[in-house]
C-alpha positions as CSV (number, residue, x, y, z in Angstrom):
1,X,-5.5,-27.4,-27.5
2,X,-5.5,-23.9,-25.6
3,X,-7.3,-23.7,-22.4
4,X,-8.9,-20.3,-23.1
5,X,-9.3,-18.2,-26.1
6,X,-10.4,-14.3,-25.3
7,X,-11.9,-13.5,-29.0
8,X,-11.8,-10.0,-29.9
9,X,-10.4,-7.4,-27.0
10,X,-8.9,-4.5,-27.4
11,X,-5.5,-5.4,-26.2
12,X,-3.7,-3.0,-24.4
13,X,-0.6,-5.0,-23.7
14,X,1.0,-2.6,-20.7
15,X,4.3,-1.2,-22.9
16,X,2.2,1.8,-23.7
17,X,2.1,0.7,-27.6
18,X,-1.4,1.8,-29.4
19,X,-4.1,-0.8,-28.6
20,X,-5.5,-2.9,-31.0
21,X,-7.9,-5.7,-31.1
22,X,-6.9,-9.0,-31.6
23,X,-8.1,-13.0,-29.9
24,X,-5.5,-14.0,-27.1
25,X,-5.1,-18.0,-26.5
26,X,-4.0,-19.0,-23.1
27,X,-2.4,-22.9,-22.2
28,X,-0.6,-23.9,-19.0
29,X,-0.4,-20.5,-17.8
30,X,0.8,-18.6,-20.7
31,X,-0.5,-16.9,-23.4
32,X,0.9,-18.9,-26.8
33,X,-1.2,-17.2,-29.0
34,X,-2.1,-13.7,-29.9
35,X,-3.4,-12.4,-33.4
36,X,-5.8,-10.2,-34.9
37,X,-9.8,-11.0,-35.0
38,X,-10.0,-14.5,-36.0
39,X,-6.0,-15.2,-36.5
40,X,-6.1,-18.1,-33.5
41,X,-7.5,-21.2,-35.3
42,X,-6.4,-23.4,-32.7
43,X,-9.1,-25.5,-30.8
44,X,-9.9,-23.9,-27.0
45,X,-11.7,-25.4,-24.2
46,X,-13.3,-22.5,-23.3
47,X,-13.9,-19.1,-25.3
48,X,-15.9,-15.8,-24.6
49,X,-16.1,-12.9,-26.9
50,X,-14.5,-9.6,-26.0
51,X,-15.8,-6.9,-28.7
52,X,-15.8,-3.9,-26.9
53,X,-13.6,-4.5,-24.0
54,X,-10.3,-3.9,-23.1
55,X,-7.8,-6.8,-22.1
56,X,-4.9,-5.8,-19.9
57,X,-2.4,-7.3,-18.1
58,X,-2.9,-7.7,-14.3
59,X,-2.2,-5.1,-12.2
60,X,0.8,-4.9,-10.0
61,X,0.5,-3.2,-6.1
62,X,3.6,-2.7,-5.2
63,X,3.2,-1.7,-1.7
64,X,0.7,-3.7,0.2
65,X,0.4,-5.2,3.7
66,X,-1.6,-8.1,2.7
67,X,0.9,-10.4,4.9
68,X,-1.8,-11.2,7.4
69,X,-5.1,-11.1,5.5
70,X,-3.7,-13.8,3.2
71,X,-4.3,-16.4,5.7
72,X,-8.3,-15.6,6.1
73,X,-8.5,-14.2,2.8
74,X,-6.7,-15.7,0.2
75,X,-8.2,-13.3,-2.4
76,X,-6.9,-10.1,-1.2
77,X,-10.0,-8.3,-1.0
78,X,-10.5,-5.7,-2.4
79,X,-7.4,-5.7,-4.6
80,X,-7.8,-8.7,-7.0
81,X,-11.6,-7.4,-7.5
82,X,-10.2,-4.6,-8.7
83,X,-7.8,-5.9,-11.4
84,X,-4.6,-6.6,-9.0
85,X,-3.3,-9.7,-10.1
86,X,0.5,-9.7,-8.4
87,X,1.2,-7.7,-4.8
88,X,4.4,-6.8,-2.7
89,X,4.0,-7.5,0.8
90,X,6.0,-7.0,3.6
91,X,6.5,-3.1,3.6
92,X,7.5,-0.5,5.8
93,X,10.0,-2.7,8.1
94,X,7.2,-5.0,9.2
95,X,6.7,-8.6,8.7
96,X,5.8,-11.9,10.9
97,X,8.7,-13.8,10.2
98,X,10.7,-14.5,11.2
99,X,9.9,-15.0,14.6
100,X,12.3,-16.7,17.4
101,X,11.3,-19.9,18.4
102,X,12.8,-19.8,22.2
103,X,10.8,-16.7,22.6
104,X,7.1,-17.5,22.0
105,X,6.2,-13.9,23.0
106,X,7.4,-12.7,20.1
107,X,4.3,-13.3,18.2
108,X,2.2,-11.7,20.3
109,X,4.4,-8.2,20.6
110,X,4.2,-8.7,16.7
111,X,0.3,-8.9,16.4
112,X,0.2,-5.9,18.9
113,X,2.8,-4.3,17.0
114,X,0.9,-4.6,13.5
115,X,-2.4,-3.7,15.1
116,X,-1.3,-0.6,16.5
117,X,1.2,0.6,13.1
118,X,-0.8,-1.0,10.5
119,X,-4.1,-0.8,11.6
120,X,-4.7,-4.4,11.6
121,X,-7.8,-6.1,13.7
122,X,-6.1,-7.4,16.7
123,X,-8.8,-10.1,16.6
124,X,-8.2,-10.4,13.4
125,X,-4.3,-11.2,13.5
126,X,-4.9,-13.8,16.3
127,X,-8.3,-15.5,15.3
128,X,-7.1,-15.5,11.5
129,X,-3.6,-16.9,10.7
130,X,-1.7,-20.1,12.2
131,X,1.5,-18.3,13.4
132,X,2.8,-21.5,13.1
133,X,6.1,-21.0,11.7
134,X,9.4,-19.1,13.0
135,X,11.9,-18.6,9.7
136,X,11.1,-16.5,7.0
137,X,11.0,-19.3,4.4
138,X,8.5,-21.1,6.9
139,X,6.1,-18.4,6.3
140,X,5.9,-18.2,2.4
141,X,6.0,-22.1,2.8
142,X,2.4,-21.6,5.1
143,X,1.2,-19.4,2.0
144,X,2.1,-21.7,-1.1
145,X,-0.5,-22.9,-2.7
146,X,-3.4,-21.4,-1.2
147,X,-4.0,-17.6,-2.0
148,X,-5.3,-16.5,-5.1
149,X,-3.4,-13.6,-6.4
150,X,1.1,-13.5,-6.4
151,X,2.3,-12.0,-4.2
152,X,6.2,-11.5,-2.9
153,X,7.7,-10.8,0.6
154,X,10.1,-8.0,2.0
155,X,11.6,-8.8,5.4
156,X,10.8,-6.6,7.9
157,X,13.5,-5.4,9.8
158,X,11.6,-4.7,13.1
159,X,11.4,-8.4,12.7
160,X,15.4,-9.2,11.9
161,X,16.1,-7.0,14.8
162,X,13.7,-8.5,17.3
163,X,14.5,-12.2,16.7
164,X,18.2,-11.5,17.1
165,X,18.1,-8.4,19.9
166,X,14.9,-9.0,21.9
167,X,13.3,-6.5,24.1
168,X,16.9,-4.6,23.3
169,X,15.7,-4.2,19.9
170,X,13.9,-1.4,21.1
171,X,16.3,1.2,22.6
172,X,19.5,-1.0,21.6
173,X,22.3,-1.4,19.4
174,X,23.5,-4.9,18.2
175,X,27.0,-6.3,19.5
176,X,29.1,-7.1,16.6
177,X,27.9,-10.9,16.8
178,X,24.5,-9.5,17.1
179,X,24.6,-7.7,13.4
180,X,26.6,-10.8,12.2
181,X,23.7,-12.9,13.4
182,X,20.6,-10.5,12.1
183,X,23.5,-10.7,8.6
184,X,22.8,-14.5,8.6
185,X,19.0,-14.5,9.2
186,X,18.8,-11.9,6.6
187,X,20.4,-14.1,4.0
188,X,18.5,-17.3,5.2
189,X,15.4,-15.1,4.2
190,X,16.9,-14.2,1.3
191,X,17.7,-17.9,0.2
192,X,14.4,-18.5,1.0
193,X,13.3,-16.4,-1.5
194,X,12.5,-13.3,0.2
195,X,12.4,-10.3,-1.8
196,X,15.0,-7.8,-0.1
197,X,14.6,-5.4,3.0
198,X,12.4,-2.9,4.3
199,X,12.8,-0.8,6.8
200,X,11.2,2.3,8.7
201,X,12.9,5.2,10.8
202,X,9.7,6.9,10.4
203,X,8.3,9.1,14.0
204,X,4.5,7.8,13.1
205,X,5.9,4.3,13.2
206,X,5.1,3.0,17.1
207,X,5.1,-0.6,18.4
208,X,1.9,-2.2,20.5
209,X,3.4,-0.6,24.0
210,X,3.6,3.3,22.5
211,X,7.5,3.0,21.9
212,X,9.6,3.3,18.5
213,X,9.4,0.2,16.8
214,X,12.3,-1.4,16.3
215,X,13.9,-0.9,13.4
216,X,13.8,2.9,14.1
217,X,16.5,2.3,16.6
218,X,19.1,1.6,14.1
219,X,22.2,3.2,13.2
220,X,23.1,3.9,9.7
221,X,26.6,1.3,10.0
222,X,23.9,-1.2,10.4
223,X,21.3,-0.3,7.5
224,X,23.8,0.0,5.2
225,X,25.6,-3.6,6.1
226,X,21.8,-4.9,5.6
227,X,21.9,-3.1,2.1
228,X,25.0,-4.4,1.2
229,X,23.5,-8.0,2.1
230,X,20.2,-7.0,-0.7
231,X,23.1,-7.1,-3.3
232,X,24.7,-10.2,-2.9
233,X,21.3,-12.0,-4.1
234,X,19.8,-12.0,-7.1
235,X,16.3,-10.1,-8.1
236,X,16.2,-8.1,-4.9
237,X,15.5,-4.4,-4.2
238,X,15.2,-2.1,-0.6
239,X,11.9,-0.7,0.5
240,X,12.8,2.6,3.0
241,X,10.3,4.7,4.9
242,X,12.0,7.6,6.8
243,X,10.7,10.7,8.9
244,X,10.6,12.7,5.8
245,X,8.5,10.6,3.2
246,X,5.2,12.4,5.0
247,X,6.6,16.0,3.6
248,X,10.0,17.1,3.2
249,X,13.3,14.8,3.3
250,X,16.1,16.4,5.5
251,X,19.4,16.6,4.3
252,X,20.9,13.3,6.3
253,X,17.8,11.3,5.3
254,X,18.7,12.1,1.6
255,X,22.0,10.9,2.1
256,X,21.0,7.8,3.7
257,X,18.4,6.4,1.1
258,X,21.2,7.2,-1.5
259,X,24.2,5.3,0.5
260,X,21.9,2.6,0.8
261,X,20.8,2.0,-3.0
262,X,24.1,2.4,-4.4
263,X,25.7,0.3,-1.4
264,X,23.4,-2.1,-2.5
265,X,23.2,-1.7,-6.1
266,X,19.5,-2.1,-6.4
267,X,16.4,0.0,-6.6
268,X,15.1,1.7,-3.3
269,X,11.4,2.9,-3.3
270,X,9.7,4.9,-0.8
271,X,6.1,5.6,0.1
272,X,4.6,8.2,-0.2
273,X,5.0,11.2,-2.5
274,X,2.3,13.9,-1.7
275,X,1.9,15.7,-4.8
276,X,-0.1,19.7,-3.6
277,X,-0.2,22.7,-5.6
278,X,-0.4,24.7,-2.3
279,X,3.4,23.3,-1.0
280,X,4.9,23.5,-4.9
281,X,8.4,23.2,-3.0
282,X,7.6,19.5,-2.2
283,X,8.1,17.3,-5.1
284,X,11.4,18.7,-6.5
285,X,12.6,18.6,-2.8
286,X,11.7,14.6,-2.6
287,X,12.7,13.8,-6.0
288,X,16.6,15.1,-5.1
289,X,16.7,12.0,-3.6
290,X,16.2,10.1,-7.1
291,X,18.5,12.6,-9.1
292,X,21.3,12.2,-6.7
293,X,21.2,8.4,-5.8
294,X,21.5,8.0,-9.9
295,X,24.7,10.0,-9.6
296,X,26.0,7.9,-6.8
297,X,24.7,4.3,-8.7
298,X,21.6,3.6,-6.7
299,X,18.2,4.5,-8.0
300,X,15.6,6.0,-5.7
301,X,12.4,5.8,-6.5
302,X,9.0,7.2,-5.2
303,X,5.7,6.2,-5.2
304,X,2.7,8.3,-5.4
305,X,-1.0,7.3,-5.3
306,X,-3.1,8.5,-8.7
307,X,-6.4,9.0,-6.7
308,X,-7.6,10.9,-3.6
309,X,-7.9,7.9,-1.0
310,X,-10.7,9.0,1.0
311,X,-10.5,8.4,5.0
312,X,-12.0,7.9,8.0
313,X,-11.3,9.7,11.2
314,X,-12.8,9.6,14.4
315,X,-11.6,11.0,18.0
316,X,-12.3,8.3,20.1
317,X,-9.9,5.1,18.0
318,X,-6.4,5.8,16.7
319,X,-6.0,7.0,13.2
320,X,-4.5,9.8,11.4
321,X,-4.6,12.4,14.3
322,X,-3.4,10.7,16.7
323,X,0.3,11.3,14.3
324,X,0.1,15.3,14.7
325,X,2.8,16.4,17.4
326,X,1.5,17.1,20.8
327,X,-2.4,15.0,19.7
328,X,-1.2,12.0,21.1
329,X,-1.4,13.0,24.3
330,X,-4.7,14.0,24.7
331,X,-6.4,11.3,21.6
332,X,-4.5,8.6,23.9
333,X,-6.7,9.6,27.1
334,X,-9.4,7.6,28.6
335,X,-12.5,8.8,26.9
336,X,-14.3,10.8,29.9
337,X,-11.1,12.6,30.6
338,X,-10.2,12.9,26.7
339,X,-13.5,14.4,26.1
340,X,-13.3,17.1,29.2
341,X,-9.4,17.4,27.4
342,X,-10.7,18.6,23.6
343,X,-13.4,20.6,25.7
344,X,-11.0,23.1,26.9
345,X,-10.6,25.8,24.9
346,X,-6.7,26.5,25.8
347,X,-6.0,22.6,25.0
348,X,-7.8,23.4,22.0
349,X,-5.9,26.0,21.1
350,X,-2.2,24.4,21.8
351,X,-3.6,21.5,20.1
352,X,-4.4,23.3,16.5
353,X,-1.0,25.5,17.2
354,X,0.7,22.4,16.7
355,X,-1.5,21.3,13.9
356,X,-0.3,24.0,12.4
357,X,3.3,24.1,12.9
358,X,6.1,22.9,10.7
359,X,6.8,19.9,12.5
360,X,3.2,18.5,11.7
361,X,4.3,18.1,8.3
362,X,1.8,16.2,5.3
363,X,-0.8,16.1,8.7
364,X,-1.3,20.0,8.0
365,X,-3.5,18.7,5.4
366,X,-6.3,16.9,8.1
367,X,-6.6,20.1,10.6
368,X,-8.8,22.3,7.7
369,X,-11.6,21.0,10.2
370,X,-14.4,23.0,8.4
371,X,-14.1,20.8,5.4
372,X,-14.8,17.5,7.4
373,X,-18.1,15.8,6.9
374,X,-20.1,14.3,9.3
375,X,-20.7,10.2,9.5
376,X,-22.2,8.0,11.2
377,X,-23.6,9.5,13.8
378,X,-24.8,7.6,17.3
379,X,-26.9,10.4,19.2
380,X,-30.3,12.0,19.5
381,X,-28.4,15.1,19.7
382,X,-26.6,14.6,16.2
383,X,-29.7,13.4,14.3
384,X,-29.9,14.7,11.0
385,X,-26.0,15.7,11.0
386,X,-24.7,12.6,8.5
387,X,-23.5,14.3,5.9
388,X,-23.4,17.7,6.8
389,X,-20.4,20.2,6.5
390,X,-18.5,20.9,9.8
391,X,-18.1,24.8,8.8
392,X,-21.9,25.4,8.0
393,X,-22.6,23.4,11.5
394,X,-20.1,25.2,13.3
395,X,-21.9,28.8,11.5
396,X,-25.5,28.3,12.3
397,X,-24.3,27.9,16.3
398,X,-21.6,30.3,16.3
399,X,-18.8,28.3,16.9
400,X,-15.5,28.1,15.6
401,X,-14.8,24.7,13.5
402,X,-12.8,22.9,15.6
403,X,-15.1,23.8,18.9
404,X,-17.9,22.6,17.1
405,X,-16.6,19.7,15.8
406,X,-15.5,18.4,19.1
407,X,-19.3,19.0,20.8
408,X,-20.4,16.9,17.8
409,X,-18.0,14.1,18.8
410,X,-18.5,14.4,22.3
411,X,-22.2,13.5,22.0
412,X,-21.5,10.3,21.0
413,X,-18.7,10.0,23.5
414,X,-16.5,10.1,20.2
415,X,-17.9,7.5,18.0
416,X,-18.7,9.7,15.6
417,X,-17.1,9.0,12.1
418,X,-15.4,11.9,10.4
419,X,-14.8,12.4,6.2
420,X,-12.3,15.3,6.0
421,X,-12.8,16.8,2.2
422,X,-9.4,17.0,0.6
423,X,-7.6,20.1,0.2
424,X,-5.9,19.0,-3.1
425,X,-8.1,18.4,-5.3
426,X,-7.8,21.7,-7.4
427,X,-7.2,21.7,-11.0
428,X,-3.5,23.0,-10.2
429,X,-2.8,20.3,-8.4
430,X,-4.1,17.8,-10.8
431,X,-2.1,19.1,-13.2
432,X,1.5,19.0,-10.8
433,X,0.6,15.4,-10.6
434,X,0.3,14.7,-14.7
435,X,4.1,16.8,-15.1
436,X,5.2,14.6,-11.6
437,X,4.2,11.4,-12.7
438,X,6.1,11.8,-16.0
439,X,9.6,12.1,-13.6
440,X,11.4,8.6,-14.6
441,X,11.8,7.5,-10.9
442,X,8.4,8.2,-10.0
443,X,5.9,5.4,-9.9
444,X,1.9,4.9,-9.0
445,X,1.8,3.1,-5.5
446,X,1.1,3.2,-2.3
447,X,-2.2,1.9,-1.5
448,X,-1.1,0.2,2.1
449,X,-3.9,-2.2,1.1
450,X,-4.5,-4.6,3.7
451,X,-3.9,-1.8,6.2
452,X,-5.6,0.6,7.9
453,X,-8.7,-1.2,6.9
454,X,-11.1,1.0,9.0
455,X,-9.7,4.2,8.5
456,X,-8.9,3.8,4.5
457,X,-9.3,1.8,1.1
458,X,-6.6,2.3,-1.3
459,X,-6.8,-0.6,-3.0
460,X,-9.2,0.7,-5.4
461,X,-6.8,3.0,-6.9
462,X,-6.6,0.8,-10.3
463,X,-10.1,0.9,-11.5
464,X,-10.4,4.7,-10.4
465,X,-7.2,5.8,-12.1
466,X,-8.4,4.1,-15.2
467,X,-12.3,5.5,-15.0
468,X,-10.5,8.8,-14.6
469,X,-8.3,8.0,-17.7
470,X,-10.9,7.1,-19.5
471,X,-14.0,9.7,-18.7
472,X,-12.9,11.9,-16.1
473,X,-9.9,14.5,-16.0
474,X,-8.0,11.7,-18.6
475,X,-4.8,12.9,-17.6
476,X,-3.3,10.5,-18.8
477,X,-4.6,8.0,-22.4
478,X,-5.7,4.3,-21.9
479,X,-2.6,2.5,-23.4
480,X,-0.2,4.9,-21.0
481,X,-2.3,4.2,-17.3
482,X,-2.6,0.4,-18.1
483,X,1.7,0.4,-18.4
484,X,1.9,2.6,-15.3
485,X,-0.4,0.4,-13.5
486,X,1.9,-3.5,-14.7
487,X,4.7,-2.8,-16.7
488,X,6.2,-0.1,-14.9
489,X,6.0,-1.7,-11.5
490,X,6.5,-5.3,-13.0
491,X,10.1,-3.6,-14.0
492,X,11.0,-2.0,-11.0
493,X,10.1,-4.9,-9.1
494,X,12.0,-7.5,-11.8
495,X,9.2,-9.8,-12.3
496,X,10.0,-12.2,-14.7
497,X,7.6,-12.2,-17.6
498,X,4.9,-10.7,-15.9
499,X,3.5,-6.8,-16.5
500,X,2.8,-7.4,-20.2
501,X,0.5,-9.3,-23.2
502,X,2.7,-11.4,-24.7
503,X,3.6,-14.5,-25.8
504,X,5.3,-16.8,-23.6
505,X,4.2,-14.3,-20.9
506,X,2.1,-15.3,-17.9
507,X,-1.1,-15.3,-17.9
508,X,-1.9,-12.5,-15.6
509,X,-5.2,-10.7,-17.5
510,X,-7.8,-8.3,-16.3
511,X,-11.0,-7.4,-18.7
512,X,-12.7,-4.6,-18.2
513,X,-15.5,-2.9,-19.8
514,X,-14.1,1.0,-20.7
515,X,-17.3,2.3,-20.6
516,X,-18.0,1.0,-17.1
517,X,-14.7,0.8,-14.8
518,X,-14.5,2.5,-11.6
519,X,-14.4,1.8,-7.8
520,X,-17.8,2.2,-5.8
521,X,-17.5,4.5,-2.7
522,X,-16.0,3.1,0.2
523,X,-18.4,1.2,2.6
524,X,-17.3,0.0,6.1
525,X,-18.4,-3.9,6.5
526,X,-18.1,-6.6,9.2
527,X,-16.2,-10.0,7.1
528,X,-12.6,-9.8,9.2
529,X,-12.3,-12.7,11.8
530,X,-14.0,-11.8,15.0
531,X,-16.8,-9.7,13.2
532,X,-14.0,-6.8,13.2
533,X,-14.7,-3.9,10.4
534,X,-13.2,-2.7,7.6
535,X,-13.9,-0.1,4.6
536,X,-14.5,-2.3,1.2
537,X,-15.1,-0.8,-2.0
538,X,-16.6,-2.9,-5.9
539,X,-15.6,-2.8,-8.4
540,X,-17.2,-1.6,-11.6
541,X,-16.5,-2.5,-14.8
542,X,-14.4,-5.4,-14.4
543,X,-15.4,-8.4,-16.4
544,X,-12.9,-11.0,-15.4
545,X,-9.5,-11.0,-13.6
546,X,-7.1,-13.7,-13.9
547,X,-3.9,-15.5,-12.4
548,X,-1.8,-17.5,-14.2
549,X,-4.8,-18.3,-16.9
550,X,-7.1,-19.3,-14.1
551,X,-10.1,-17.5,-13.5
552,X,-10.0,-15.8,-10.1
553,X,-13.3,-13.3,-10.7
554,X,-15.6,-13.0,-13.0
555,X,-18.1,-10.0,-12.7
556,X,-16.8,-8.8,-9.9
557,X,-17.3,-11.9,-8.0
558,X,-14.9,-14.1,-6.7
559,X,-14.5,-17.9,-8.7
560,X,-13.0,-19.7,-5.3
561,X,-10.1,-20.6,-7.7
562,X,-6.6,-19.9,-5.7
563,X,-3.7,-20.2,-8.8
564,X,-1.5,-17.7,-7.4
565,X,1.9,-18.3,-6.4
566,X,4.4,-17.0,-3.8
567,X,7.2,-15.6,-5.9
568,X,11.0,-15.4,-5.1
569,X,13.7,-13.5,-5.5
570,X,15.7,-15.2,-8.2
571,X,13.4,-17.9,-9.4
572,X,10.8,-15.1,-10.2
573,X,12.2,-11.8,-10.3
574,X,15.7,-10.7,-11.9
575,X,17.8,-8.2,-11.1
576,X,17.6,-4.6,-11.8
577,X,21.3,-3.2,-11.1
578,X,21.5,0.7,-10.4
579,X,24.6,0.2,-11.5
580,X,24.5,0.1,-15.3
């Protein structure tokens, strides 16, 4: 007897193969049975009729930083409401494991660490998980069998390089024994079922104290022994976020990401490609990586978001600004003294020459200051200003943008929430990211979701692709976004027998009305431990999602059912050799 039987969907089975309707039966997990209208006589325990709407496979994130909100949130809010069935954690060089058990500090320099990179809720990171393990296999162990969606594990190399080096890890270079012992917690990880390295020598990329984090401290001799470790285990890959990755690679950083896939032998993906008509000299510069790691037998592969993520900014927290050379110093003052800072008109001035320069890189993009709308607001003085456009402010009292922006701010002794407007959403640019996104080693991702949760929501990005597919610019057809959104990623990644409707496959499923899918707008809520804040966005459209045949959400509300499972390397992924 099948446990489910989906009667009817239009079945778009994530190869990019025409749809077509058809009944899908689902037992143990798997779907046994698929046929046209009618064609699956055997008995079900449960049934629903589909006519109309379209059954695809889950959706794969592949770069997430749900590692923490797992523990408090075994759902992975927003993403699985939105269709994400499988997720890849433990991006970007930072994990919490492992974690050194004769140094109990450790997890605290971590929490800070992740709260000040990531944008994680300290509150949050101490109030919601256990931190009660110190090896890497420990952790997935404390996640098995209690979160909702899949979900697989890089490890974090701040993390290798801390447990092993200490405070040294910042500043330092390991002693011979010191790589041969981050070598053999690597491979402990590894055997645990850890799904290969990731690492960061990005400048944005600061620890809790202000200082580099510590994986930007290392030395290529010591990334590339660490890559060389990725390919002695099976269904691995590299994760890599250098300086570069925010606009232009340099010539070295090229040369690195390519040593480092082909030393390993296994895919390398970065995050993120910004795809702008106005810079048209970006992509092919980023995607030299890709063409010359294929000649050297890696694969380098980039990840690019399909959507505009819309963001928050404010002066008085950290966010986005505080990354544009020279902002730092004055966004990192006390609030009095940072408000009499932006006040002067030569700071001011220094401050948007820098903004400007080539050295601010992709942050170019958040200093067109005029564009910005006005949020929240928490003043007499700004009542009436939510929702307003800086530039027609900034005319009506004779300002410049920047001048009047800051005033704003100051009146609510910066609390004031800022929307900048894109600059790239211009039909040229729409149509450089259709050509872009048909490059063979360039893949949709990059929605940091568990992140940055008050500044940004990128998890979204699935529903909103596909309700753009589907009614809006449709760049792309229905049958092509579902594959770039699970087969494509399922690949890279080497899941095993997930990304895809068929049989013997797992039963990861998302059905959606076509009509009806989208993401709602962004909305700032108060559900983290500690009260703490974060934006959340519905979703529309999406009729049921769910995880190895168990239902996880129906109607856009969660079921309380938690069928995922922590996969690893090996046991659920299989290799994908660069190497022919």
């Amino acid at each position: 007897m099948l446990d489910h039987l989906i009667k009817g969907a239009t079945v778009a089975d994530g190869t990019g193969a025409p749809s077509y309707v058809a009944d899908v039966g689902i037992r143990d997990g798997r779907i046994v049975a698929i046929a046209g209208p009618g064609g699956v006589t055997e008995p079900a325990r449960s049934a629903e009729d589909a006519t109309g709407l379209v059954l695809a496979p889950g959706f794969v994130d592949p770069h997430t930083h749900y590692d923490a909100q797992l523990f408090w949130d075994p759902y992975a809010t927003p993403s699985m409401n939105h269709g994400v069935t499988t997720v890849a954690g433990g991006n970007c060089g930072f994990t919490l494991a492992p974690l050194n058990p004769d140094r109990p500090g450790d997890a605290d320099y971590t929490r800070r660490m992740m709260s000040r990179v990531e944008g994680m809720s300290l509150v949050a990171l101490e109030q919601g998980a256990p931190w009660n393990w110190h090896g890497f296999g420990e952790y997935l162990d404390a996640l098995e069998g209690r979160i909702a969606v899949n979900a697989g594990f890089m490890v974090g190399h701040c993390a290798l390089r801390r447990h092993v080096m200490g405070e040294d890890a910042i500043g330092g270079q390991p002693t011979p024994a010191q790589l041969e012992e981050m070598l053999r917690l690597f491979h402990e990880a590894m055997d645990a079922g850890a799904w290969g390295l990731s690492t960061t020598q990005s400048s944005t990329h600061s620890d809790g104290d202000g200082a580099p984090v510590a994986s930007r401290h290392a030395a290529p001799e010591e990334l590339l022994a660490l890559s060389r470790a990725v390919g002695e285990h099976e269904g691995t890959q590299i994760e890599a976020i250098v300086a570069g990755c925010l606009d232009q690679f340099a010539d070295e950083e090229i040369d690195l990401l390519v040593e480092m896939s082909a030393a390993a032998g296994r895919p390398l993906n970065w995050n993120v490609l910004t795809i702008d008509a106005a810079v048209p000299e970006r992509v092919p510069r980023q995607l030299q990586a890709s063409e010359r790691a294929r000649k050297a037998g890696g694969r380098i592969v980039a990840l690019t978001m399909p959507i505009l993520t819309p963001m928050n900014m404010s002066l008085g927290t950290f966010c986005a600004l505080n990354l544009i050379p020279g902002w730092g110093d004055i966004l990192g003052l006390p609030i009095p003294e940072r408000i009499a800072g932006l006040r002067d008109p030569d700071v001011r001035a220094e401050m948007l020459r820098r903004a400007g320069s080539p050295e601010a890189g992709v942050f170019r993009r958040l200093t067109h200051f005029g564009r910005y709308v006005i949020g929240d607001t928490y003043s007499a003085a700004n009542a009436g200003l939510t929702g307003r456009v800086v530039r027609d402010i900034a005319a009506e009292r004779g300002q410049e943008d920047f001048a009047a922006l800051v005033e704003i701010c100051a009146a609510d002794e910066l609390r004031t929430v800022l929307w900048p407007m894109p600059t790239d959403n211009d039909p040229a640019s729409w149509e450089l990211r259709k050509r872009t996104w048909e490059h063979e080693d360039v893949m949709l991702g990059g929605s940091d979701a568990g992140a940055h949760l008050d500044r940004m929501c990128g998890a979204p990005y699935t529903t909103r692709f596909i309700g753009d597919c589907l009614r809006g610019r449709k760049l792309v057809g229905l049958e092509r976004a579902v594959r770039m959104l699970t087969d494509d990623p399922a690949r890279l990644l080497g899941l095993r027998e997930r990304g895809r409707i068929a049989e013997g496959y797992h039963a990861d499923l998302v059905l959606f009305d076509p009509e009806r899918i989208d993401a709602g707008q962004a909305r700032l809520v108060h559900d983290l431990p500690g009260d703490s804040p974060r934006l959340d966005s519905r979703a529309m459209g999406i009729v049921s999602v769910r995880v190895g045949g168990t239902e996880t959400i129906r109607d856009d509300e969660i079921t309380g059912a938690v069928p995922g499972r922590v996969l690893r390397s090996g046991r659920d992924t299989e290799t994908v050799d660069t190497r022919g």
